[in-house]
C-alpha positions in Angstrom: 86.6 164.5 67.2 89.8 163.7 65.2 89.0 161.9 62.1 92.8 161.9 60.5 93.7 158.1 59.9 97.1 156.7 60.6 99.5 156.6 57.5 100.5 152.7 58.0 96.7 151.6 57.8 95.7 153.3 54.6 96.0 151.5 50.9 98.7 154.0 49.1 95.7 154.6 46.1 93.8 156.8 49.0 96.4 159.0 49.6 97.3 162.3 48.5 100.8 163.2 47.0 101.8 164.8 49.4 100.8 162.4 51.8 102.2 159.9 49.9 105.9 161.5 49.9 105.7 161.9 53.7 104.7 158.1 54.3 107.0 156.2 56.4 105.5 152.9 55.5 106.1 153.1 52.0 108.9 152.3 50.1 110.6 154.9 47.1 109.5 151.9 44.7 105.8 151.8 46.4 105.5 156.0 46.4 106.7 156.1 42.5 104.6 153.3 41.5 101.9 155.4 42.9 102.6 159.0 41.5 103.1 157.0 38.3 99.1 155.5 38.6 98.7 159.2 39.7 100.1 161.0 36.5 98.8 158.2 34.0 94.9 158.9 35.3 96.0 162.5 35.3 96.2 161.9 31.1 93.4 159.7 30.8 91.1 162.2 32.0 92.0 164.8 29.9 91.9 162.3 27.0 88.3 160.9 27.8 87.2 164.6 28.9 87.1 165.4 25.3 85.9 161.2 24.2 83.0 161.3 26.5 81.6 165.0 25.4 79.6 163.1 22.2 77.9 160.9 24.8 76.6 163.7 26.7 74.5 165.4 24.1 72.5 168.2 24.1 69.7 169.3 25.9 67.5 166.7 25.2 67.2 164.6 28.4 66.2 167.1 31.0 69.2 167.8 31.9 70.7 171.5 32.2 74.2 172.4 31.1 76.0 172.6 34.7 74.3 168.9 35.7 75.5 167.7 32.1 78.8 169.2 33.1 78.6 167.4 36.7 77.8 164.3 34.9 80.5 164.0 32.4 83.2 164.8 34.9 82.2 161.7 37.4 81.8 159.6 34.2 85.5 160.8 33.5 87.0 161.0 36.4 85.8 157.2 37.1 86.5 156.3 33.5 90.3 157.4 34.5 90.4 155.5 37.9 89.2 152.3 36.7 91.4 151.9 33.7 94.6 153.4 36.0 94.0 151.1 38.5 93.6 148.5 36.8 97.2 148.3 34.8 96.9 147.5 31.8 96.9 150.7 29.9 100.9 150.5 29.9 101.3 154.3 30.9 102.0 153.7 34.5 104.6 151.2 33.7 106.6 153.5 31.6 106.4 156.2 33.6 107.4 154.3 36.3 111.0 153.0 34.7 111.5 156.9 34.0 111.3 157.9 37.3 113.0 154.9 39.1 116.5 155.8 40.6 118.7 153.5 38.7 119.5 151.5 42.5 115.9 151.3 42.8 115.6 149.3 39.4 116.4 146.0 39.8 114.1 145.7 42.8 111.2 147.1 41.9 111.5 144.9 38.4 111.9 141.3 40.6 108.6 142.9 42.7 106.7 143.7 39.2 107.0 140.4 37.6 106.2 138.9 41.2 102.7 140.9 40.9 102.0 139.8 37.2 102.9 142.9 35.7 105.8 142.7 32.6 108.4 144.8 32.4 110.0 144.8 28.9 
């Protein structure tokens, strides 16, 4: 059984790097916009890796070192997600304007401030 989904009917946020280069469907703007979400959640985790170590405590709880461990790193790693995706943390933005091939600018502006985001 071949479970491999077509590129063209997958959101960009489930795809791999990799897959993302290689994906006809996509513009450059659309696959740097991407690695940028990528690279800013990237951060965040190892920023809240070290926030969120507080909140899990000691042993009190039940709860053994490697399921504490466990723990922590879904808390994180949906922590990072949720604020990526949502945009407003700014990284992904700046990133973005880095990376952007200077033809590629004014385009990718127009389709920012068309989706709500502000580009300064």
């Amino acid at each position: 059984m071949d479970l491999t989904m077509a590129l063209n009917s997958v959101s960009p946020r489930h795809l791999d790097v990799d897959q993302l280069a290689r994906n006809p469907n996509l513009t450059e703007g659309q696959k740097i916009a991407e690695v940028s979400r990528h690279f800013e959640a990237i951060l965040l985790r190892q920023f809240l890796g070290d926030a969120t170590k507080p909140m899990m405590g000691g042993e009190e709880g039940g709860m053994s070192s490697t399921m504490r461990d466990i723990y922590q790193d879904m808390v994180v790693n949906t922590l990072a997600e949720q604020i990526s995706s949502g945009g407003k943390f700014g990284l992904t933005s700046a990133f973005q304007r880095q990376l952007m091939p200077k033809n590629l600018v004014a385009p990718a502006a127009a389709k920012s401030v068309e989706g709500g985001l502000q580009t300064p």
